[in-house]
C-alpha positions in Angstrom: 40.5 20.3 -96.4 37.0 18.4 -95.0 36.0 22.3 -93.8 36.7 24.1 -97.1 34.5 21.6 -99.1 31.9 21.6 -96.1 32.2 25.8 -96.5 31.5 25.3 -100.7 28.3 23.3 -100.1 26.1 24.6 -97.2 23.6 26.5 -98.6 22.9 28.4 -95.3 25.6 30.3 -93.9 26.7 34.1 -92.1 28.6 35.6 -94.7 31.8 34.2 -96.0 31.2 31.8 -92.7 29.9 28.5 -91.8 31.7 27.7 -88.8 33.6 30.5 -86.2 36.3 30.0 -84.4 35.5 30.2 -80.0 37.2 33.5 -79.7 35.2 35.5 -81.3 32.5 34.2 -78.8 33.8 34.8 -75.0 30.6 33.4 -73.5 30.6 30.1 -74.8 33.5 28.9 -71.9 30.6 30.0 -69.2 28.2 27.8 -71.4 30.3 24.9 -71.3 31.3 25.5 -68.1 27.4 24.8 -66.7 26.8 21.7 -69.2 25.6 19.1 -66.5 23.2 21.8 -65.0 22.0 22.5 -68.7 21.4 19.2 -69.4 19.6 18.1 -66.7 17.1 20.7 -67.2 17.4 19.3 -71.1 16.7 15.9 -69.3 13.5 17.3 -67.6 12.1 19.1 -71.0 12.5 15.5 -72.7 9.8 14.1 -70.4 7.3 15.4 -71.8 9.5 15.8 -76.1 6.1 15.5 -77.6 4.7 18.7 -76.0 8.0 20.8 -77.9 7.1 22.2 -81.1 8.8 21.1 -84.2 11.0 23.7 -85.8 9.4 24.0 -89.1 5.9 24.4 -86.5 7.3 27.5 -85.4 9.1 29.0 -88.7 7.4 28.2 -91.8 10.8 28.9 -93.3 12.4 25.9 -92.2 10.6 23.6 -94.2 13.8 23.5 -96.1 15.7 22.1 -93.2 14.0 19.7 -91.6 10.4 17.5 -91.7 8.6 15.4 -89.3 9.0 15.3 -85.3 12.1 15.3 -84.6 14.2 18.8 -85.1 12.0 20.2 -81.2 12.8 24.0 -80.8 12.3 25.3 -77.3 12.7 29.4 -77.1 13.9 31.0 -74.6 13.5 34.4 -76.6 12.4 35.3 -79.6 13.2 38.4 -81.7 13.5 40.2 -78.3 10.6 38.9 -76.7 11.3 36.6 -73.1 8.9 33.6 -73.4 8.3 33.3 -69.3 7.0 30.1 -69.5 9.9 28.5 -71.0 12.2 30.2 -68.7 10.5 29.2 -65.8 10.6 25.6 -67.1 14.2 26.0 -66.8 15.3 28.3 -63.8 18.8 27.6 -63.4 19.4 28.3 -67.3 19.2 32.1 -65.8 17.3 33.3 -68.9 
């Protein structure tokens, strides 16, 4: 009941979806699977938080979604494109 009402009100959403079921995504078991190697790397980028650019920095668009410092948005890859200095910020990410 709590997800059909959540479904009715978000404004942003894929289709006739807000929220997929892990099926239809094979890869996210490997994901999980690496957490603590993820996060650790995460623990390393949070060091230095203030050097991350905000979302809304990065896409103008998201204005809508969030305001001041604290939505960070590190890229791995971006409409195709690797960003190499990221991913050698975080090696064992295999990006």
């Amino acid at each position: 009941m709590v997800r059909a009402i959540v479904e009715k009100i978000l404004f942003y959403r894929d289709g006739d979806k807000t929220f997929f079921e892990t099926e239809a995504f094979p890869w996210v078991a490997d994901i999980e699977a690496e957490w603590k190697t993820i996060r650790k790397e995460l623990d390393a980028l949070m060091v230095r938080r203030e050097e991350i650019p905000n979302f809304q920095d990065i896409s103008k668009a998201q204005k809508a979604l969030t305001k001041g410092d604290e939505w960070k948005t590190f890229i791995f890859y971006s409409f195709g494109n690797k960003n190499k200095e990221n991913c050698a910020r975080c090696p064992e990410t295999d990006c």
